[in-house]
TINU-417144 format. One record per atom (N, C-alpha, C): residue in three letters; x, z, y. Coordinates in steps of 0.1 Angstrom, whole numbers, plus 5000, padded with zeros to 4 digits. Atoms other than C-alpha are relative to their C-alpha. Example, Ala and Ser with C-alpha at 12.3 -4.5 7.8 and 13.67 -1.06 7.14 Angstrom:
ALA500950004988
ALA512350784955
ALA500950005012
SER499150004989
SER513750714989
SER499250085011
This chain:
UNK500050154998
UNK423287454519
UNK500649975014
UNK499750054984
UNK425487294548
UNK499149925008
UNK501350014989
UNK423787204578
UNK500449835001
UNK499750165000
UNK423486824584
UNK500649995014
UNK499250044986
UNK425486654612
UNK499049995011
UNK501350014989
UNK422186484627
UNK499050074989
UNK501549935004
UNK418886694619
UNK499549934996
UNK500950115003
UNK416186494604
UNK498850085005
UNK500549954993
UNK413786734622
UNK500450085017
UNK499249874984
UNK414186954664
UNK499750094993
UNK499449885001
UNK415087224661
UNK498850085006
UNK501249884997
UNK412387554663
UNK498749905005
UNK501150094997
UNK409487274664
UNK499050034986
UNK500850035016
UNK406087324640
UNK499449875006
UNK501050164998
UNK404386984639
UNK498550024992
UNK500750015007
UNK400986954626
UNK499649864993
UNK500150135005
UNK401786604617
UNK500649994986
UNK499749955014
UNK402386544580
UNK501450004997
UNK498350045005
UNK405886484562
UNK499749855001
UNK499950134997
UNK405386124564
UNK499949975014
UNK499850084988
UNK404386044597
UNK501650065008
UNK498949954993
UNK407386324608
UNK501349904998
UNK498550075008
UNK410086094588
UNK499949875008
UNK500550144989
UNK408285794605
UNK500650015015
UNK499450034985
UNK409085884639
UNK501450095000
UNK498449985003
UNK412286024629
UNK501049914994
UNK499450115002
UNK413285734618
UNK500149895010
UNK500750074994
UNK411985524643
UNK501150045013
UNK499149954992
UNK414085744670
UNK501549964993
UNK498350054998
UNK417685694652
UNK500449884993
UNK500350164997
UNK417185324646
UNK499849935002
UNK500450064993
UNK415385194667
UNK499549914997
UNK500950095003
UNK413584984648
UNK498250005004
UNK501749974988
UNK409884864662
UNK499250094995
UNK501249885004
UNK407285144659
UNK499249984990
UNK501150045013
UNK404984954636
UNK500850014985
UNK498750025015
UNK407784894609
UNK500550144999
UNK500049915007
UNK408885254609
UNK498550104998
UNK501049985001
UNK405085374610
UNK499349984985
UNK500250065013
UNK404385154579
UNK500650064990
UNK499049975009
UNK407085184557
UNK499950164998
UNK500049885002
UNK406885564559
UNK498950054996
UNK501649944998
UNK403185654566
UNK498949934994
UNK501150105010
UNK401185374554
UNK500349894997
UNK499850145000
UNK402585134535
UNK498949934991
UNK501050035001
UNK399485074524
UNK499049855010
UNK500250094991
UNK398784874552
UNK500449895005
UNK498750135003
UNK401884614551
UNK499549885000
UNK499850135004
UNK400384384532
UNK498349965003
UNK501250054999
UNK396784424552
UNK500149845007
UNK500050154991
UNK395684074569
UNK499550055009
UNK500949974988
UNK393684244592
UNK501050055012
UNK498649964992
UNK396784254617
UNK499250065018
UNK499949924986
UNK394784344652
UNK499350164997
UNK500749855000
UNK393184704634
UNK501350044993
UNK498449915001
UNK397384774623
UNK499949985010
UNK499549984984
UNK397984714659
UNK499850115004
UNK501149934994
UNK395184884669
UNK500850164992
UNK499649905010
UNK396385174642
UNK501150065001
UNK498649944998
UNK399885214653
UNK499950025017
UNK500249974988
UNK399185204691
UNK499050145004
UNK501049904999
UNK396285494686
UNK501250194993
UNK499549875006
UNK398785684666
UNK501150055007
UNK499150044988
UNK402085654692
UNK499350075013
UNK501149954986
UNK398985764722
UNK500250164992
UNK500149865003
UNK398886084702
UNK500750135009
UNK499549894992
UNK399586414719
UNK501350044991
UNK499449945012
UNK401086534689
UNK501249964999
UNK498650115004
UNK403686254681
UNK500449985016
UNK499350004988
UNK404586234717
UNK501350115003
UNK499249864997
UNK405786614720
UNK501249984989
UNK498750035012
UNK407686534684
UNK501149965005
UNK499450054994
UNK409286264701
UNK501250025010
UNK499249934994
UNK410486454726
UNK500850084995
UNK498949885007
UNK411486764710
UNK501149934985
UNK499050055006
UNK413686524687
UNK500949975002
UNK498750044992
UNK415586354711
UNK500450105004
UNK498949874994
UNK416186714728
UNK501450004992
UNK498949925013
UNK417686824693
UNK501049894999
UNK499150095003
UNK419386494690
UNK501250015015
UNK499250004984
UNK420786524728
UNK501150105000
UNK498749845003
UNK422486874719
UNK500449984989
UNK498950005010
UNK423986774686
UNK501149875006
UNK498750164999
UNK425686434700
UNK500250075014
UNK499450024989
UNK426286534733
UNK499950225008
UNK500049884995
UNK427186944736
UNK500550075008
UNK499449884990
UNK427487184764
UNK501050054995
UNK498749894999
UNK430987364762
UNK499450125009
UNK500049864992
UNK430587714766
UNK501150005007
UNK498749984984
UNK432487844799
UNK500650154988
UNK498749845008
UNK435288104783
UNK499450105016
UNK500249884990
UNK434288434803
UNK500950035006
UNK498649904997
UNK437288574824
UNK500250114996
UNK500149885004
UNK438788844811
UNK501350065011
UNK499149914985
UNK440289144836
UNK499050025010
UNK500749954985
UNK439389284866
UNK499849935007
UNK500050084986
UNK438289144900
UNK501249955004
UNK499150014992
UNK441089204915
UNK501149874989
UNK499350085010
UNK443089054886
UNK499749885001
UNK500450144999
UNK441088734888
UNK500249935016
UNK499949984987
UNK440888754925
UNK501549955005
UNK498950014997
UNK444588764928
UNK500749834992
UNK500150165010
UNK444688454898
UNK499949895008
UNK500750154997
UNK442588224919
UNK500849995011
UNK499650074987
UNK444488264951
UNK501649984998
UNK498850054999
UNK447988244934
UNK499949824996
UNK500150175004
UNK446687864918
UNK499149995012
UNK500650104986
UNK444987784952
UNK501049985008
UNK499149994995
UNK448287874967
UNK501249854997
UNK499450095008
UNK449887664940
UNK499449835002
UNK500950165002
UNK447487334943
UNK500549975018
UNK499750034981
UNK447787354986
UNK501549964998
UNK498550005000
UNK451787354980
UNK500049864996
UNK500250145005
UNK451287024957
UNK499449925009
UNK500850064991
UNK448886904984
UNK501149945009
UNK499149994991
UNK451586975011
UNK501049884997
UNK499250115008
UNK454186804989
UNK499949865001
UNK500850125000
UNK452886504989
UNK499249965015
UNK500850024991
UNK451286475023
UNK499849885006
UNK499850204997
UNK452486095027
UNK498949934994
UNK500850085002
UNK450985995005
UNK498050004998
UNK501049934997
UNK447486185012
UNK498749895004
UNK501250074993
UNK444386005018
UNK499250075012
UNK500449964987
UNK443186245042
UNK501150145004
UNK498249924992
UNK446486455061
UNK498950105002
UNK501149844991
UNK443486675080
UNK499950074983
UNK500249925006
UNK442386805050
UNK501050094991
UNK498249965010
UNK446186865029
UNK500450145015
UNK499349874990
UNK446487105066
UNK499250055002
UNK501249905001
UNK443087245064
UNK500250104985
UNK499849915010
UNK443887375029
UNK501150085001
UNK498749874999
UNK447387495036
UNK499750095014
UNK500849914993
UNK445987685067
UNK499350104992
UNK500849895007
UNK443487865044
UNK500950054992
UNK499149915009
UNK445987985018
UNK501350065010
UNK498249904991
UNK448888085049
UNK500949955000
UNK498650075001
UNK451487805045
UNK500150015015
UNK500150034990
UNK450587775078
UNK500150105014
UNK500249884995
UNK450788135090
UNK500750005020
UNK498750084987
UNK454188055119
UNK499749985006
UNK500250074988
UNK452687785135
UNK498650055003
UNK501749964997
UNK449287975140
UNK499849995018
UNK500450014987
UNK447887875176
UNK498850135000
UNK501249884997
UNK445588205185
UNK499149905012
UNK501150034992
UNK442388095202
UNK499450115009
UNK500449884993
UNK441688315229
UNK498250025000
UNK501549974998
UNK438088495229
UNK499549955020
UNK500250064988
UNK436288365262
UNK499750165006
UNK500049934985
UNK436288645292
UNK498850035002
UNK501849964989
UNK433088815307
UNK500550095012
UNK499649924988
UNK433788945339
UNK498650065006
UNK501349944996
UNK430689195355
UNK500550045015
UNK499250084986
UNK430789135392
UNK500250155008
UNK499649884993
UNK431789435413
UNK499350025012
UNK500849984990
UNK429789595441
UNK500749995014
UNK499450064986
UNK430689535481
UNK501350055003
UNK498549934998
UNK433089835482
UNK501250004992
UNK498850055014
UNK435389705452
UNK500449935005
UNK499650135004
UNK435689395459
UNK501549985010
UNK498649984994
UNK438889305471
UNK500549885008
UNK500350094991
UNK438188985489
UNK499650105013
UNK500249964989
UNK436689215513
UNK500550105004
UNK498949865000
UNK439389505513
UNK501149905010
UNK499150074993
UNK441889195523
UNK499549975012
UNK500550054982
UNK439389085557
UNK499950125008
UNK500349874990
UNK439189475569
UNK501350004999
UNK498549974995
UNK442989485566
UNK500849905007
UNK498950064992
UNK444289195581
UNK499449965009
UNK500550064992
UNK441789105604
UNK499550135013
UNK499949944989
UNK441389245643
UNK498349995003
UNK501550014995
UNK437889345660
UNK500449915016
UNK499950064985
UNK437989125694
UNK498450045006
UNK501249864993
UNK435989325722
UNK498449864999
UNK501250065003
UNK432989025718
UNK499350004984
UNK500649955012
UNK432189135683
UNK500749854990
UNK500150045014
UNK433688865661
UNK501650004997
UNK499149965005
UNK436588865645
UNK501249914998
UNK499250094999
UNK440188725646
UNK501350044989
UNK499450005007
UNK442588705622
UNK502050045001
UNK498650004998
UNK446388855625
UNK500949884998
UNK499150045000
UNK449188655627
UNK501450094995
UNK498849905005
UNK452088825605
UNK501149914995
């Protein structure tokens, strides 16, 4: 037997609600008609033509509160949510890493180049030279950022501040010290 377009039951659901009330609120979900009117018509139409209209109220409001017909509820619309409106499976890649690896960065290469292309008319320029930077259009003009320096300070006899005052400078016989003239 072919499978119907819409289910008239969810999918892997047992109900312990009967075949009438199930059609009731299966109905009630894909036409939206008011609760009491598919409740009746299905489940009790026995009650249609009562006069006693606030113990139907009362009767479809007790039955709608149900645990039972709530979860239905739900698990209908799931089933109805994934026949009208379905996930696409993702196609698997096929090949190796490297194979895909090499794929993704020739169309990133490819998309940056379009980017480039076009840079006029770009809504943001930074970013059309942040992408071609990352794929290497931009290899040439590369500015190197230098790492910052640590220098570890040298002890008295190193230093070469004080290698230059013992060589150019004279002892004068009162002990201080005078500076050549060269």
């Amino acid at each position: 037997m072919p499978k119907a377009l819409i289910p008239i039951r969810p999918d892997n659901f047992r109900s312990p609600l009967s075949q009438d009330e199930q059609n009731a609120l299966s109905w009630y979900i894909l036409s939206g008609c008011p609760r009491k009117d598919a409740l009746l018509i299905f489940s009790r139409p026995d009650m249609m033509a009562s006069k006693a209209k606030a113990a139907v109220e009362d009767y479809v409001k007790q039955f709608y509160a149900r645990k039972e017909v709530k979860e239905y509820i739900e698990a209908y619309q799931a089933t109805l949510d994934a026949v009208l409106h379905p996930v696409a499976k993702k196609e698997t890649p096929v090949g190796s890493l490297e194979e895909r690896k090499a794929k993704a960065k020739s169309k990133a290469l490819e998309f940056a180049m379009s980017l480039v292309d076009n840079i006029e008319q770009a809504d943001d320029p930074e970013f059309v030279l942040k992408m071609a930077d990352k794929v290497g259009i931009l290899d040439g003009d590369e500015q190197v950022e230098e790492q910052p320096r640590r220098y570890l300070p040298v002890t008295c006899n190193e230093c070469a501040y004080r290698k230059f005052v013992e060589e150019n400078c004279e002892e004068v016989p009162d002990g201080t010290e005078v500076a050549e003239d060269k």
